[in-house]
Every structure is written in structure tokens, then in C-alpha cells.
N, C-alpha and C positions, 0 to 999 in steps of 0.2 A: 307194857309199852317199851319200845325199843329204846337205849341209851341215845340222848340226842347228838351228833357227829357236827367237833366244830374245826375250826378252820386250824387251830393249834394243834389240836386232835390229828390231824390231817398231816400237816408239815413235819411231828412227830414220825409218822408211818414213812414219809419219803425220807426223813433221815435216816432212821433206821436202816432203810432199807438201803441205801448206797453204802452204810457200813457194814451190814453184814452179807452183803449180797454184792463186791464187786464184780467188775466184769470180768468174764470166766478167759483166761488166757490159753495159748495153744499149746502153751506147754506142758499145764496139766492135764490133759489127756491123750491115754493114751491108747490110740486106733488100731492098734493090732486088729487084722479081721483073718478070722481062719477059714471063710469058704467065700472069699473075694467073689466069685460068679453066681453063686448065688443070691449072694447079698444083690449085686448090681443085678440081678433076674428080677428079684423082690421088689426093692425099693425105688428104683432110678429114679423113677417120678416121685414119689414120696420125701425123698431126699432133694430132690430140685426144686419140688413147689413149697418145701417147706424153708429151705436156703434163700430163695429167691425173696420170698416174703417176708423173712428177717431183715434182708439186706437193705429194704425200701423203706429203711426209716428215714433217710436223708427227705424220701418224696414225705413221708409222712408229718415230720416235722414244718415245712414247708406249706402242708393243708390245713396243720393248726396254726400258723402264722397269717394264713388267709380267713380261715372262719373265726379264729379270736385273736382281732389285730388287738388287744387291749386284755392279754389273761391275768389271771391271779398269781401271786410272785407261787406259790403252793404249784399254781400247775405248772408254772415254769421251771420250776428246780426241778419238779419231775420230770420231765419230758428231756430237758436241756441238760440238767445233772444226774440222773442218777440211770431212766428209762432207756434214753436213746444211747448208752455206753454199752446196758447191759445188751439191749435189742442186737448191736451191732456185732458181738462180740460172738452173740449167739451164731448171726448168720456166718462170721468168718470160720465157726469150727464148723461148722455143717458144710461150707465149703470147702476148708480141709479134706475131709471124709470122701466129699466125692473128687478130689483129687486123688486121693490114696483108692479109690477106687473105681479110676479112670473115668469119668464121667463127666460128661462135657457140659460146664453149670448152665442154668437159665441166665440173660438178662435180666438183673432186675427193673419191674416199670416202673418210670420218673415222670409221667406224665400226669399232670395235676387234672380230673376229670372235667368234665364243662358243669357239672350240678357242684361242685367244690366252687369252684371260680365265680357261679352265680349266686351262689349264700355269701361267697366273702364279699360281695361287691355292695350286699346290703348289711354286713356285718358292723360296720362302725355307726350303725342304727343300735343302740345297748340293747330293747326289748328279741331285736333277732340275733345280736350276741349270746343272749343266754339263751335261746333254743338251741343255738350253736354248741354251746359248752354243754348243756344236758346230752346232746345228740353223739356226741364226744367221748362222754363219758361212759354212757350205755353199750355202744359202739365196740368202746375200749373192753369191756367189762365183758360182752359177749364172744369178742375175738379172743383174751383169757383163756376163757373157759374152753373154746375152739382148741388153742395147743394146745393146753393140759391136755384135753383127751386124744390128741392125734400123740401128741409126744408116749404119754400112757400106753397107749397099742402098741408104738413103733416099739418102746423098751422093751413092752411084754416080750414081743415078735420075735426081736434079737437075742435074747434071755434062751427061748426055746429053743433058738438057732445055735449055740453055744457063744456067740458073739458078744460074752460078758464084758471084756473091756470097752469095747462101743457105749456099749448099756450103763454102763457103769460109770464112765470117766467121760461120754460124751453127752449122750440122752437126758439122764436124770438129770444129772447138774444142771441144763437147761429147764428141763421142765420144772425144777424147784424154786427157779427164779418168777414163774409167769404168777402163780397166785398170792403172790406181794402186790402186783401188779392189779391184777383182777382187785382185790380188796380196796387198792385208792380208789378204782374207778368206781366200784360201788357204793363207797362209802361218802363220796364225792358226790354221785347222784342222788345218793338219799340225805344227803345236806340239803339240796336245793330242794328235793321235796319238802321236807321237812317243816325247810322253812317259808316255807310258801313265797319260792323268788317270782314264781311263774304265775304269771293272770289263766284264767282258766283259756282264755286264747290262744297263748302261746303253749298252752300242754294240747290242746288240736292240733294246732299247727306241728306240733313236732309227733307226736301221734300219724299224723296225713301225711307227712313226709317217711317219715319209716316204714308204715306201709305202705308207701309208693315206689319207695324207693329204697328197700333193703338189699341190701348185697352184703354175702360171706366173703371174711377176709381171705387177701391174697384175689377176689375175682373181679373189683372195681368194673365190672357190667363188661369184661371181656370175655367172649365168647369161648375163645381158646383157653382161659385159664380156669372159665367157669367148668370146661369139659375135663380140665385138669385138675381139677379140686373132685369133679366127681370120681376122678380113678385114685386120688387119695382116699378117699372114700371105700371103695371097692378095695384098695391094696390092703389096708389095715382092717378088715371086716368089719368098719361102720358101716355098713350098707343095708346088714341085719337087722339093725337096734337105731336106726332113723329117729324115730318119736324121742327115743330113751335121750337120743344125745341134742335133738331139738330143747328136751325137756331142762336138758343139762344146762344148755347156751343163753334158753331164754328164759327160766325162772325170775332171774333177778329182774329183767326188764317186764316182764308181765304184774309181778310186785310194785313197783315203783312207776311205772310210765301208765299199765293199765289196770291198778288199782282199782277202779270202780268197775271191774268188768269181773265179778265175783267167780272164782270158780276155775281164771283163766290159768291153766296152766302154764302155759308157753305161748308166746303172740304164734298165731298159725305162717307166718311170711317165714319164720324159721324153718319149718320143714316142708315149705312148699321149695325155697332155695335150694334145700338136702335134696329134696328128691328129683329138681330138675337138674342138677348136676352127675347128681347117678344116671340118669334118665339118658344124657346129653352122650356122658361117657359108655356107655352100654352101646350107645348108636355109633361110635367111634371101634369101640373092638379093643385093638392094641393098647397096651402102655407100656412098651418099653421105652417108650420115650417121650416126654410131655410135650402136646403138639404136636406131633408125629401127623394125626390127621387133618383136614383141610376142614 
């Protein structure tokens, strides 16, 4: 039986993790790139959709203030102290980067969606607060494990390209920061299981809502960034190994959210996402630039 995860347990992990994982400054790294056109041939979108979505913690912050107008001070030191410092810090060097390699960045979206605004409206209801916060947390936990493995490719990528200062002083250090991350949200989710916060209704409820309504980070149900995620996809050769990195994203939620569904490897809304984003981008053609098609 698993060691039970308590709330000390927890607040431990987010301190830690703001001391030994401050936010990554511009000054430590350094961008040298030795085949600048090809890099911008490779990546442009890869580097846009992956900047863009760093930079939107201000929105994201803001959707957890709408879905849990009432959090635990634990998730608030995360999100407020330690997460949204490091999140932000990330997107300004990926920013950097496609500065230094001429690349005209995405806007990041600040639009709060209309299924966000309709949970927060019954959220100071507590029984739909805490779907809210398990929904959160899963969420948080599956986006995780999403950069590690785009960041992981991108490093490989530029490693082979000879682009080791990139790799080395810009990529890794970020991708080192996100499985601190990943781990509260996890360990977070399986609190609440654990301790049996949820009625067997509100684990439907939030079940029926995630497969209804799943969406990969960075696509919040837009059509042009869903097509954009799927040429990330395509640029870093996820496109091969779908299932493998479904497998990847939704382990822990299949564990925890659909536990009586013996057997389940990864919820299927995972790589039905994967493949309609590849699907979407294959019908577009181009990426040299994210959005580029209509």
C-alpha cells in the first residue's frame, strides 16, 4: 500500500521546491546558436507554441481564482509563490531565443474560456469546489508530463544539431523545473483520493466532464492552436509514438481518477486529442509558422 500524502507532506514539497528550483534568469544562459536558419527552419512553431503557453500563466492563474475562489493556503503558495515565478521565467527565455533567432513570438491567449467561467459560477458551492480542485490537479499533472516530453525531444534535437549551449543552458534547466511540478499535482490528487474527499458523485461528475471535455495544453478548444500543437507534434517526431506518450500523460490520471476501470492504461480522450491534432496539422501542410493556415 502506497505511503499516505498529507497536507505537511505537501507544503514541504512546494518549499523545497522554491528553494532549490528558483526562477531560471536570462542571464544564465547562454544562446549561442551556430546554424541560426536552420534552427528557425526546425523549430519556429515548436518554439512559439511552447513560449506562448509558458507565458499564459497570468490567464491561468486567474482560472484558478475562478474555479477555487476558496484554495488551500498549500495550493496557494504553489501557484502564487513558487509555480507561476518559475512558469513565467520559463516563457521569458524561450522568448529570448526566438528573439535571438528572429522570430516573431505568438500572442499569448488571456481569454478565460466560457466552460472555466461556468464551473466558477457554481464554484463557491464546496461539493463543486472540490471537483474543481481534483480537475486541477490532474490537469496540472497531465500538462507536466506533456513538457517534459516535448522539452526531452526539443533537447535531444538540438544536441544532434550541435546546438549544445541551447540544450544545455536553455532547454534542460527548464525541463528540470516541470517534474517538481508534476509530483504536487499528483500527489495532491491522490490525497483527495485517498482520502475519500469526493462522494461517489462528484468522482462522475468529474469523470463526465473530462471526457467531455478534454483539451491538451496550450489548445483551450482553439482550433488554430489545436492545429498548432499538432505540428509540434509532427516537428519533434511525437507523431510516431502517440499511444507511448498518451501512455505517458495519462497513466497517473487513469490510476487515480479511473481506478475501477481495471486494466486502463491511459484514459482513451488522451490520444484521441494526439491524433486529432496531428490529423488537423497534416491537413494544413506548412509550419513554418504557427497559424500560417486558415
Amino acid at each position: 500500500m502506497s505511503p499516505r500524502v498529507t497536507t505537511s507532506q505537501l507544503m514541504e514539497h512546494v518549499q523545497k521546491l522554491g528553494e532549490e528550483h528558483p526562477p531560471l534568469r536570462l542571464e544564465s544562459a547562454d544562446r549561442t546558436i551556430r546554424h541560426p536558419d536552420l534552427v528557425r527552419k526546425r523549430f519556429t512553431g515548436v518554439l512559439n507554441f511552447l513560449a506562448r503557453v509558458e507565458l499564459e500563466v497570468d490567464r491561468n492563474v486567474l482560472e484558478l481564482l475562478t474555479i477555487m475562489p476558496n484554495p488551500r493556503e498549500v495550493d496557494r503558495v504553489f501557484y502564487a509563490d513558487v509555480w507561476s515565478h518559475q512558469e513565467m521565467a520559463h516563457g521569458y527565455l524561450l522568448d529570448q531565443l526566438q528573439g535571438d533567432l528572429g522570430i516573431t513570438p505568438e500572442e499569448p491567449y488571456m481569454t478565460i474560456p466560457l466552460r472555466i467561467r461556468l464551473l466558477g459560477a457554481l464554484a463557491h458551492w464546496e461539493p463543486i469546489q472540490q471537483v474543481s480542485r481534483l480537475l486541477y490537479y490532474l490537469t496540472g499533472a497531465a500538462t507536466e508530463r506533456q513538457a517534459v516530453l516535448a522539452y526531452s525531444k526539443l533537447s535531444a534535437a538540438l544536441l544532434e544539431m550541435g546546438e549544445t549551449p541551447t540544450a544545455e543552458t536553455v532547454i534542460q534547466p527548464i525541463k528540470r523545473q516541470e517534474p517538481g511540478h508534476f509530483a504536487f499535482y499528483r500527489m495532491s490528487a491522490t490525497q483527495m483520493i485517498q482520502d475519500m474527499e469526493l462522494a461517489p458523485w462528484q468522482l462522475f461528475l468529474a469523470r463526465l466532464l473530462r471526457t467531455t471535455n478534454f483539451t491538451l495544453v496550450g489548445v483551450d478548444y482553439v482550433k488554430k492552436y489545436q492545429r498548432d500543437l499538432g505540428g509540434v507534434l509532427v516537428g519533434l517526431g511525437m507523431d510516431q509514438e502517440l499511444e507511448i506518450y498518451a501512455r505517458e500523460m495519462g497513466r497517473a490520471e487513469a490510476q487515480l481518477l479511473w481506478a475501477h476501470r481495471k486494466g486502463m492504461k491511459f484514459p482513451p480522450y488522451f490520444l484521441k486529442a494526439l491524433r486529432e491534432s496531428v490529423e488537423m496539422y497534416r491537413g494544413q501542410g506548412n509550419f513554418d509558422r504557427p497559424g500560417s493556415g486558415t
